[in-house]
C-alpha positions as CSV (number, residue, x, y, z in Angstrom):
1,X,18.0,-163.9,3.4
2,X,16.2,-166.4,5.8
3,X,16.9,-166.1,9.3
4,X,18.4,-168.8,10.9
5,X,16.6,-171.3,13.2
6,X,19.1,-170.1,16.0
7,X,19.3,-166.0,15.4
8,X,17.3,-164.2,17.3
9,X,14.0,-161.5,16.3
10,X,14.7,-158.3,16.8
11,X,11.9,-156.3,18.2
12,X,11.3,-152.9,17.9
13,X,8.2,-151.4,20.4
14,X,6.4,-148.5,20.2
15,X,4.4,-147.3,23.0
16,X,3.8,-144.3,24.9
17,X,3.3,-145.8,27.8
18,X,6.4,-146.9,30.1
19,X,4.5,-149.3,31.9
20,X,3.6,-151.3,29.0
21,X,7.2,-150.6,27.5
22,X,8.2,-152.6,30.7
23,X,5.8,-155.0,30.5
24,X,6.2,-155.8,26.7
25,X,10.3,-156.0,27.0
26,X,9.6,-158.7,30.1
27,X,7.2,-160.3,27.5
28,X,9.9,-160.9,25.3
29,X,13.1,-161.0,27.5
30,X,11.1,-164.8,28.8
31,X,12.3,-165.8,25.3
32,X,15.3,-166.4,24.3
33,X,13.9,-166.4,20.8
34,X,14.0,-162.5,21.3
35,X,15.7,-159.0,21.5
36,X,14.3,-156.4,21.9
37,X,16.3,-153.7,20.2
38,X,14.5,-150.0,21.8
39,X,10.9,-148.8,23.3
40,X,10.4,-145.5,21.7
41,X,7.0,-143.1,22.0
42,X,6.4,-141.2,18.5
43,X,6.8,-141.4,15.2
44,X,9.9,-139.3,14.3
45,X,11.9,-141.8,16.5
46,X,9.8,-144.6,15.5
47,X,11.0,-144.0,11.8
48,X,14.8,-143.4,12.7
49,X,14.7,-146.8,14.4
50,X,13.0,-148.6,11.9
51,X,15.6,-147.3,9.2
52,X,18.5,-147.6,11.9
53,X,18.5,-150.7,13.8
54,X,16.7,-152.9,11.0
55,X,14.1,-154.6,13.0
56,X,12.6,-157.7,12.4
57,X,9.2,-157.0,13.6
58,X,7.6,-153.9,14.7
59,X,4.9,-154.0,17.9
60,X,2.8,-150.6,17.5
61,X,0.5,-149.1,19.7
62,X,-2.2,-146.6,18.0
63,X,-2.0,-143.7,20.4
64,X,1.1,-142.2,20.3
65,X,2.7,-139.3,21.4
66,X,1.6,-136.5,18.8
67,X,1.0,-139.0,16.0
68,X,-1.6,-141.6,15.4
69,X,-0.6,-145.7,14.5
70,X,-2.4,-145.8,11.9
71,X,-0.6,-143.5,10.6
72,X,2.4,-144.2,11.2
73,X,1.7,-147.9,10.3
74,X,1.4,-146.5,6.6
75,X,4.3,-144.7,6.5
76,X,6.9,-147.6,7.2
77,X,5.0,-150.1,4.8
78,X,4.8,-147.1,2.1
79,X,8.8,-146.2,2.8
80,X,10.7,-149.4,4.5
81,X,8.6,-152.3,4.7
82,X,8.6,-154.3,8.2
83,X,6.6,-156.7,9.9
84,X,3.9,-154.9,12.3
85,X,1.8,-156.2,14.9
86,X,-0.8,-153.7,16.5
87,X,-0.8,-154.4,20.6
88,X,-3.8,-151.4,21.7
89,X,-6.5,-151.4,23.8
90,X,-8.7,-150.8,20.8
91,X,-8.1,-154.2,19.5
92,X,-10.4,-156.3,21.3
93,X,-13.8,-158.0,19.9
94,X,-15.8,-155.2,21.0
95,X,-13.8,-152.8,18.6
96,X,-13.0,-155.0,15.2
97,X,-13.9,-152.7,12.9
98,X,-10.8,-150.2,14.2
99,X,-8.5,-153.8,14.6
100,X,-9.5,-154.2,10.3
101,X,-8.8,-150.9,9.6
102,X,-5.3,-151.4,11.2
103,X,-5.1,-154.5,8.4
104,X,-5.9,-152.6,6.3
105,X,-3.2,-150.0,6.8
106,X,-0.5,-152.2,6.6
107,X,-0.3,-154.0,10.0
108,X,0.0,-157.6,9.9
109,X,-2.3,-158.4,12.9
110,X,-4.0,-156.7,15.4
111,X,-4.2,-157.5,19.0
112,X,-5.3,-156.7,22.8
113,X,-2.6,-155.3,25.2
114,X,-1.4,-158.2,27.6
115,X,-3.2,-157.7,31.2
116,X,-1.0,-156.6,34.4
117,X,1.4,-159.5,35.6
118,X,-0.2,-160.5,38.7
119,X,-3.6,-161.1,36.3
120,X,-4.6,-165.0,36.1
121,X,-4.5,-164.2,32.2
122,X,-1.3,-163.1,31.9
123,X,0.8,-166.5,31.0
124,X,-1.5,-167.1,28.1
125,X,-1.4,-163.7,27.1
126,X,2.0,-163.1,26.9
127,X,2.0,-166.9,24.9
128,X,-0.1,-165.9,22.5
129,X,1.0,-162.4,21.9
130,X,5.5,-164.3,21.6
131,X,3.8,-166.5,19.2
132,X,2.1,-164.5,16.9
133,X,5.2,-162.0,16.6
134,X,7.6,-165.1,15.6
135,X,4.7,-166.2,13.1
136,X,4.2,-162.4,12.1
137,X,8.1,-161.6,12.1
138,X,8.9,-164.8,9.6
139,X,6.5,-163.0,6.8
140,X,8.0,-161.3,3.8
141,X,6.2,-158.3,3.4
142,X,6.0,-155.9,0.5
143,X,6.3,-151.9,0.2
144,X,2.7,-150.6,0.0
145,X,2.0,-148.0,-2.8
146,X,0.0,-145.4,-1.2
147,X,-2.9,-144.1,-3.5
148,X,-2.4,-146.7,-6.3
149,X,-4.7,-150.2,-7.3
150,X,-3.4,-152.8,-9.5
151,X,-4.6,-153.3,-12.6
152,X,-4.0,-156.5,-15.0
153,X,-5.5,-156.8,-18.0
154,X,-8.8,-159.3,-18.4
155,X,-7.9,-162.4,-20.1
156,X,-9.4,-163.3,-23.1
157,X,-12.5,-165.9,-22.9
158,X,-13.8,-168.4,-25.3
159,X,-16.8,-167.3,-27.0
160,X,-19.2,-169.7,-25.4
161,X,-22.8,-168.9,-25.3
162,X,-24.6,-169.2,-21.5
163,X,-21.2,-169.6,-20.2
164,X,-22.5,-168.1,-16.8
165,X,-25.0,-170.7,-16.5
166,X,-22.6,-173.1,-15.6
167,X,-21.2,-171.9,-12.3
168,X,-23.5,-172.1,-8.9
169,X,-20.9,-171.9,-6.0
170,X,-17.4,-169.1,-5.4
171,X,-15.5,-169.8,-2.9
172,X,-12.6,-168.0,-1.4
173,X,-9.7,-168.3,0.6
174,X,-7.3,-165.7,2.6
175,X,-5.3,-165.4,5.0
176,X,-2.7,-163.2,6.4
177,X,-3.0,-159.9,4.3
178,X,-6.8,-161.3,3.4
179,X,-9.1,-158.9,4.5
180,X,-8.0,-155.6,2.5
181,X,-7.7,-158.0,-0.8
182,X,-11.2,-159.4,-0.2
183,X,-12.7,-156.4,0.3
184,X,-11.5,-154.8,-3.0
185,X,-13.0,-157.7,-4.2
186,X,-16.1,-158.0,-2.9
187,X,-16.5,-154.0,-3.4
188,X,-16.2,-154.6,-7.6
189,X,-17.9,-157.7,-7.5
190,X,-21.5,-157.9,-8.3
191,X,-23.7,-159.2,-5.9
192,X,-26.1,-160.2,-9.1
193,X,-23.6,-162.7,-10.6
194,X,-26.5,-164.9,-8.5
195,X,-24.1,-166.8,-6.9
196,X,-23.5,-167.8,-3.0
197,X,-20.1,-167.3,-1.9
198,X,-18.3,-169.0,0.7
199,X,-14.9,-167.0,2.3
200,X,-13.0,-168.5,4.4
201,X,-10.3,-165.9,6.3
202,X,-8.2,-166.8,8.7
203,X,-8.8,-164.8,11.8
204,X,-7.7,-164.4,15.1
205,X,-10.5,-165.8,17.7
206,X,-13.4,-163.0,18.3
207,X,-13.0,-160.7,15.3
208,X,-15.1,-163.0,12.6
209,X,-18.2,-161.2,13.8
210,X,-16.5,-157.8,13.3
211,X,-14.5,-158.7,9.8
212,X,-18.9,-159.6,8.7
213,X,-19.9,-156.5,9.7
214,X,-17.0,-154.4,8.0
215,X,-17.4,-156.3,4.6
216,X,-21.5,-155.5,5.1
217,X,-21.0,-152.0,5.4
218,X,-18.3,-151.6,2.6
219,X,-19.5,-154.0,0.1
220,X,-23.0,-154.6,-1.7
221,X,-23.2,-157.7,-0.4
222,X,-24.7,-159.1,2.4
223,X,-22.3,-161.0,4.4
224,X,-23.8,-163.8,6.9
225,X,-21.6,-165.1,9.9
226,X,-22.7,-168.8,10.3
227,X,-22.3,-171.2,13.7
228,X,-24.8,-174.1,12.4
229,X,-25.4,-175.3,9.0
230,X,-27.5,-173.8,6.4
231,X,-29.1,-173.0,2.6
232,X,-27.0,-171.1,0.4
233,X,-28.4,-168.3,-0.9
234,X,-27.5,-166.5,-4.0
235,X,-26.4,-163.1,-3.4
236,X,-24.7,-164.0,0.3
237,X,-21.5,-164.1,1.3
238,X,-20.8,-166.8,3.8
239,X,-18.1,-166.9,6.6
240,X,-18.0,-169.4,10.1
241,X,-17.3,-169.0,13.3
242,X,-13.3,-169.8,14.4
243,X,-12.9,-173.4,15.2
244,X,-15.8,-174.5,12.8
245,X,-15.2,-175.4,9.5
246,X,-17.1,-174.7,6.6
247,X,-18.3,-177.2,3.2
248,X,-20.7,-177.1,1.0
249,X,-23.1,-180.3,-0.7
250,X,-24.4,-180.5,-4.2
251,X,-27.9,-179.4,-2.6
252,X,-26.6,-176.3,-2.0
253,X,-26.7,-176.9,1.8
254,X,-23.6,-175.6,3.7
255,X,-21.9,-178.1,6.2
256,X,-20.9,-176.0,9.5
257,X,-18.8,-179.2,11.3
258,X,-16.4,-179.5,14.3
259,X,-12.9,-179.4,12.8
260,X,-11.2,-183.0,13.3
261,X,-8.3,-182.3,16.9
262,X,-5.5,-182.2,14.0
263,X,-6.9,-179.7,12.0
264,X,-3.9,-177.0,10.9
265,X,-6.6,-174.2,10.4
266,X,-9.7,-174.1,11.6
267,X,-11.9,-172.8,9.3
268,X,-9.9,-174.3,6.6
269,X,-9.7,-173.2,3.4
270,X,-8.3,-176.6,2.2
271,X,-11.5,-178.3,3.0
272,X,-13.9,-175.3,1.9
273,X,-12.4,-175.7,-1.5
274,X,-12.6,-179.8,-1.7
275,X,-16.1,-180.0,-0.8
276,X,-16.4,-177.1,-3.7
277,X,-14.9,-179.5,-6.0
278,X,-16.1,-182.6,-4.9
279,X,-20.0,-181.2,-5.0
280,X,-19.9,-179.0,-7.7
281,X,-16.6,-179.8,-10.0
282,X,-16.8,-177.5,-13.0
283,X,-19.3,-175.5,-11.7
284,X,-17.4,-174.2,-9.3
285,X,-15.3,-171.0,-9.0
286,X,-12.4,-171.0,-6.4
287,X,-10.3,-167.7,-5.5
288,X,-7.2,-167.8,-3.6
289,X,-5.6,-164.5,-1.9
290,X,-3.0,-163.7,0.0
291,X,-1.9,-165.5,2.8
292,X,1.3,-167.3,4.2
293,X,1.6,-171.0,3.8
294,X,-0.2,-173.2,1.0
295,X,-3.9,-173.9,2.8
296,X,-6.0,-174.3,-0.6
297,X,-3.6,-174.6,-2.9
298,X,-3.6,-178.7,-3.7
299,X,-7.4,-178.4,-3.2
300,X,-7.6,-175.4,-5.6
301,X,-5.6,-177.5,-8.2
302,X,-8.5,-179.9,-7.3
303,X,-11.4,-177.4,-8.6
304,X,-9.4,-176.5,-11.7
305,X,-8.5,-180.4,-12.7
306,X,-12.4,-181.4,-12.6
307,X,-13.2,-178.4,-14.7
308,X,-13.8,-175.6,-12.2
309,X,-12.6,-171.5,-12.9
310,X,-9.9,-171.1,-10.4
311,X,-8.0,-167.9,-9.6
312,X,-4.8,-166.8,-7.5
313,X,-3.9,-163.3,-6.4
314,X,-1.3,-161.9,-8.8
315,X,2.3,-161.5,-6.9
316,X,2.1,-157.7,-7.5
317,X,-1.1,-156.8,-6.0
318,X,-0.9,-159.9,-3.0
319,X,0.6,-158.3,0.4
320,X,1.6,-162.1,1.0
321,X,2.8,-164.1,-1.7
322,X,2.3,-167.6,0.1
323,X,-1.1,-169.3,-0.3
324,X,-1.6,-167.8,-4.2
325,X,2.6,-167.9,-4.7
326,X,2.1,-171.9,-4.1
327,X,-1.4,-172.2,-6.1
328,X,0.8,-170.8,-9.1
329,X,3.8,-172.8,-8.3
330,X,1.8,-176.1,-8.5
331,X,-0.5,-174.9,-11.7
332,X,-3.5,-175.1,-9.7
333,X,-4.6,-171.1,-11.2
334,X,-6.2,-170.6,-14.2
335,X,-5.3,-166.9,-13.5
336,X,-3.3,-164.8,-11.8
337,X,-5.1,-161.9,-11.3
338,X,-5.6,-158.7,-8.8
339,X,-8.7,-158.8,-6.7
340,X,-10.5,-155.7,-9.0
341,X,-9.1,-157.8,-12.0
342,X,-10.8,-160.9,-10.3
343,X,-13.9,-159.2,-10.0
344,X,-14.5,-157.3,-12.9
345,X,-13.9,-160.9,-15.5
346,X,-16.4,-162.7,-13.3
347,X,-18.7,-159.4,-13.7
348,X,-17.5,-159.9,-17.7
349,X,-18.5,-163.6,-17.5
350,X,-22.2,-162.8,-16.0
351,X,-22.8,-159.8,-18.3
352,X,-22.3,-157.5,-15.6
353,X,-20.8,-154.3,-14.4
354,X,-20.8,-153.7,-10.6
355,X,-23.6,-153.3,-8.5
């Protein structure tokens, strides 16, 4: 059921500290938008609440009281499903490779714990931390399956000799739920398909750098984070800086630009995929994953209507069902595939087996 405009979101913390329970309540007591429902410390009573008082959103801290967030994140997305936003000290661009593997576990953001009141920072803070947890709590998430990969069968292709030869540019688009499906695909993918390959993945400001390094270190790729345009390279996987976005011309050359002052996203993965389509048409590849909201998805249909492969996260393997869910609703996907499914028919299109 959809919650309506006027009822409120009801938050559940979890936090060892009572300081911070205090100061997260105040947070969202200056909203009217807001309930908080109970602070609790550890994971046994994080549980009971969870199953009891039916939260809409879930804030979770990482060190708890004789359990770990991580954790514990797992456990309510592998049992009862909920919204979770990571508020911890960890989380902050000096530490993105823990705020990724909090992603990864099932959170659906990670962020820094809001500074004291009296702190110059504080207003903005406490902003930015309502606004993400009524963006976050609005999502529809899905029961992970702990242990288990989705599998969907290869399509058949055309028998069509050097049919390789005709692509020269993948790009992909993620969003919320993005990083844990691009790395499974980027893991199976081989970096000898010869191909650059442009991601663009929503991120909160300061974490691109940390989401490149993560992807270098876990895939066979290497992963470039770009503030200034530059040559693609086969082999690379390209990302931009937040508030850039990022294009690509028929040389080959990719366009780092200012985004224009009404720019929804920033990188965009609506204009990533129309300067795919408009420089390279069908030979170019466009991958969609999960995400909320429907950035890419008329500009995917773009790709695929001037001759281009173009491919949507399946509904069972996408943690959010938005950006692919609309790709499929408006027949802009060739296929709906999982991210190893993705890989392994480009692999089969290239002749190859992973790296």
């Amino acid at each position: 059921m959809t919650r309506s405009s006027k009822a409120q979101i009801k938050v559940l913390i979890v936090e060892d500290s009572p300081l911070m329970q205090q100061l997260l309540s105040y947070i969202f007591s200056q909203d009217p938008a807001f309930q908080v429902l109970a602070c609790v410390d550890d994971a046994p009573s994080a549980l009971s609440a969870v199953s009891e008082l039916l939260p809409d959103l879930v804030t979770m801290d990482i060190l708890l009281k004789r359990a770990n967030g991580l954790e514990l994140t797992r456990q309510i997305m592998e049992s009862m499903p909920v919204p979770i936003v990571v508020i911890s000290s960890s989380c902050h661009p000096g530490d993105t490779l823990t705020a990724l593997e909090i992603v990864q576990a099932g959170a659906l953001a990670a962020i820094p714990k809001p500074p004291a009141i009296n702190h110059p920072d504080f207003p903005k803070a406490a902003a930015q931390l309502r606004q993400i947890a009524r963006d976050m709590a609005a999502v529809k998430v899905v029961k992970r399956r702990s242990g288990v990969k989705t599998f969907t069968s290869l399509p058949l292709l055309p028998k069509t000799e050097n049919i390789h030869g005709q692509y020269q540019v993948l790009a992909i688009g993620a969003s919320t739920g993005g990083p844990p499906a691009v790395l499974a695909l980027l893991k199976e993918l081989s970096p000898k398909i010869a191909l650059p390959v442009l991601l663009v993945q929503h991120i909160y400001p300061g974490f691109a750098a940390g989401l490149v390094e993560w992807l270098q270190n876990e895939t066979p790729w290497k992963v470039e984070l770009l503030s200034s345009s530059s040559k693609a390279q086969a082999g690379t996987v390209y990302l931009c800086e937040n508030g850039l976005q990022m294009g690509i011309r028929a040389d080959g050359q990719i366009i780092i630009s200012k985004a224009k002052p009404d720019a929804h996203h920033c990188p965009s993965v609506s204009h990533l995929f129309k300067s795919a389509a408009e420089a390279y048409g069908p030979r170019a590849i466009g991958i969609i994953l999960s995400g909320m909201g429907h950035d890419g998805a008329e500009e995917l249909k773009l790709i695929r209507e001037k001759g281009g492969m173009t491919i949507a996260q399946d509904q069972k393997s996408a943690y959010i069902y938005g950006m692919p869910g609309e790709a499929a609703r408006i027949n802009a996907a060739e296929f709906l595939l999982s991210p190893s499914a993705t890989a392994r028919l480009i692999n089969q299109i290239f002749g190859l087996s992973k790296a």
